[in-house]
C-alpha positions as CSV (number, residue, x, y, z in Angstrom):
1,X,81.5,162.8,-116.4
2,X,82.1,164.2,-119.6
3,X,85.2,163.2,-122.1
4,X,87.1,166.7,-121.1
5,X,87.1,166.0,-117.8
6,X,88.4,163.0,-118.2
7,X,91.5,163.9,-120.1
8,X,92.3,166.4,-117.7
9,X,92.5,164.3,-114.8
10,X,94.1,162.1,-116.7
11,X,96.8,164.4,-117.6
12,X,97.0,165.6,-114.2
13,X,97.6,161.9,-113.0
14,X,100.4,161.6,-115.6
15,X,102.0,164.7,-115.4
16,X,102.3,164.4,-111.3
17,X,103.7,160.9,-111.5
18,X,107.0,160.2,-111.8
19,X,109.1,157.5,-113.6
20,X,111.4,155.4,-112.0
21,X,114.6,157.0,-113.4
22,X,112.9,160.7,-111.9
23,X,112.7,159.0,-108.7
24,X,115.8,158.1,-108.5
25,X,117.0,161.1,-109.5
26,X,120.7,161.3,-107.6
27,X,120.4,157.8,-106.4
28,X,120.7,154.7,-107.3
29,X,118.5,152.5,-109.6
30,X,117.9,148.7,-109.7
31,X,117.5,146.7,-112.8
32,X,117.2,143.3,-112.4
33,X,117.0,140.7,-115.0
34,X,118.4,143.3,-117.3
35,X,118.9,140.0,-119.6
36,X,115.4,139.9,-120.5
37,X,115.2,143.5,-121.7
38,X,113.6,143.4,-125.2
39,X,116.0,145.1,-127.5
40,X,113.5,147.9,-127.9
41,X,114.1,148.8,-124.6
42,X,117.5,148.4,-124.6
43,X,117.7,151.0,-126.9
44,X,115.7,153.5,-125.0
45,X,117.9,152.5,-121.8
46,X,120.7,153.4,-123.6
47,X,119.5,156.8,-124.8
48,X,118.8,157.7,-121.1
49,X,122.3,156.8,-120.4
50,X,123.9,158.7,-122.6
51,X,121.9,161.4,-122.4
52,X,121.0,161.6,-118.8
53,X,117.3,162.6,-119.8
54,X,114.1,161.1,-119.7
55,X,110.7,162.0,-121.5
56,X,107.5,161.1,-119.4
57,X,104.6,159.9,-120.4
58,X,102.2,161.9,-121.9
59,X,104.9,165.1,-121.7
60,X,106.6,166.4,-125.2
61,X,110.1,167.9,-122.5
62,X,112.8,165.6,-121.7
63,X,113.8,166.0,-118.0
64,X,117.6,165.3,-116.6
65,X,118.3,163.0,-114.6
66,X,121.7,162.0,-112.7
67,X,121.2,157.7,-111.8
68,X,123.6,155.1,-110.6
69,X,122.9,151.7,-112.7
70,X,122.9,148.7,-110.5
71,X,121.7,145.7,-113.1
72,X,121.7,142.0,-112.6
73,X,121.2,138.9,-114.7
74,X,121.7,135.3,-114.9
75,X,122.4,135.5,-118.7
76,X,126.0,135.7,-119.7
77,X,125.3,139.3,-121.8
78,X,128.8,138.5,-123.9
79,X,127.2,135.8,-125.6
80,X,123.5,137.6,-125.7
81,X,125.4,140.2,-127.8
82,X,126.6,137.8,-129.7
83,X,123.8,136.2,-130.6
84,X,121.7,139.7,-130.8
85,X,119.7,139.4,-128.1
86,X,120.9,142.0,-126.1
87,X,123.2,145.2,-127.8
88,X,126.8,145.5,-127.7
89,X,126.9,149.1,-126.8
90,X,124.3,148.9,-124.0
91,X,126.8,146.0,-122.6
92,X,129.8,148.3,-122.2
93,X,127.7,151.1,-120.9
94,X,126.0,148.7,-117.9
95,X,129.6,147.0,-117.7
96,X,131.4,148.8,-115.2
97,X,132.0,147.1,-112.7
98,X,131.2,143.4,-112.7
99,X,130.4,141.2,-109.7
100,X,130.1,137.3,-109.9
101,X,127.8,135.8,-107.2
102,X,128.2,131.7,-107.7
103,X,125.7,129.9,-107.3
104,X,124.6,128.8,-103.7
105,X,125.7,125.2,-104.4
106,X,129.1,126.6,-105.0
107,X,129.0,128.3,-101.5
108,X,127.3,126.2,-99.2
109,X,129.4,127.5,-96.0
110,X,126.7,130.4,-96.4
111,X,123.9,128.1,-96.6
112,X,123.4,128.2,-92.5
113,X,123.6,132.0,-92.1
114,X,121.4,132.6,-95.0
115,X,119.0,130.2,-93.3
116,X,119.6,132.3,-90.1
117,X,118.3,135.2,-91.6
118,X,115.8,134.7,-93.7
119,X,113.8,132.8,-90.6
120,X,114.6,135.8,-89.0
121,X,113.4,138.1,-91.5
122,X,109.7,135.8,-92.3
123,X,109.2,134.9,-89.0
124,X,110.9,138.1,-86.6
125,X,110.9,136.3,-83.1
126,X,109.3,132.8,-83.6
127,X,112.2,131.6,-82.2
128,X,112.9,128.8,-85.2
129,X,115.8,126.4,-84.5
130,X,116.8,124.5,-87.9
131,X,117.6,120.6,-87.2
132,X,120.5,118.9,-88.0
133,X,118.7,116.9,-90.5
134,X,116.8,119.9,-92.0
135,X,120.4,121.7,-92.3
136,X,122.1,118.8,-93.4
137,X,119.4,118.6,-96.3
138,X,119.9,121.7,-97.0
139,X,123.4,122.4,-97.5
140,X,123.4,118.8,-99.7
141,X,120.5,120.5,-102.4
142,X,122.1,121.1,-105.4
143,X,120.6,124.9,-105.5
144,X,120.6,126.1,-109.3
145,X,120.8,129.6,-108.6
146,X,122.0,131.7,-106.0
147,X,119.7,132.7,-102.7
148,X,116.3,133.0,-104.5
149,X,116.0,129.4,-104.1
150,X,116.5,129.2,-100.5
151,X,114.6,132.2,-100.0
152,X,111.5,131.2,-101.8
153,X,111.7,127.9,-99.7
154,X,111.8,129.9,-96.7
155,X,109.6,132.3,-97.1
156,X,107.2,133.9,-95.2
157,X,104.3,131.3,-95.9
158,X,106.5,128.5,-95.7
159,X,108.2,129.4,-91.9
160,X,104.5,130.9,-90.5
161,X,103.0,127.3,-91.6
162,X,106.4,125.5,-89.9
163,X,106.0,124.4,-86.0
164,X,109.0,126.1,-84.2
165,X,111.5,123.4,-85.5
166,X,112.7,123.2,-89.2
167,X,112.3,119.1,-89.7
């Protein structure tokens, strides 16, 4: 295959493709671990959200888009700002509307239904019963985060290795 014909597919490829932000076009986006955005990217977040325009890759037009930001982090973006990690501006912009989610261990009274359904959702009609003891053990884990804990413990592996009683 020669080098032209190469380049051309490979421009077809990019230029069919969308982006993330075209895809959501008129939707809703979500960023998670926004936190950990490099600032370089921060910066070309913000310029899509003040501008409502994207340039894809490979194409010299910006094309409009109209998103709803959802974000999450663990970081406390104040003090990332603060310590210029993550920028001021794009803070206010993503700042909206804020929603704390404690911690798990702040909220064990969920701890059972959570347990409910992710056995549900990794192992849809094993029929898993959760023992005393098991839930017991569970609700007294000090869980550092919120339900990604829990959930990685129960995961899909984890229940489809599991007889039909959590022990």
């Amino acid at each position: 295959m020669n080098s032209l014909a190469t380049k051309k597919r490979v421009h077809r490829a990019l230029k069919s493709k969308q982006g993330l932000f075209q895809s959501a076009d008129t939707g809703t986006i979500f960023l998670d671990e926004i936190g950990e955005l490099p600032l370089e990217l921060q910066a070309k977040l913000l310029r899509v959200l003040q501008e409502k325009e994207v340039r894809p890759v490979g194409s010299n037009q910006r094309v409009k888009v109209d998103v709803r930001i959802i974000a999450a982090t663990n970081r406390d973006l104040e003090a990332a700002y603060k310590t210029g990690t993550f920028r001021k501006d794009l803070t206010f912009r993503l700042n909206v509307v804020t929603v704390h989610v404690p911690a798990l261990r702040e909220r064990r009274s969920d701890i059972p239904l959570l347990v409910n359904w992710f056995c549900e959702r990794y192992a849809p009609g094993a029929d898993l019963r959760v023992t005393n003891a098991a839930m017991k053990a569970l609700m007294n884990y000090d869980w550092p985060a919120t339900c990604v804990n829990l959930k990685t413990a129960l995961s899909e592996p984890s229940l489809s290795a599991m007889e039909r009683s959590l022990t």
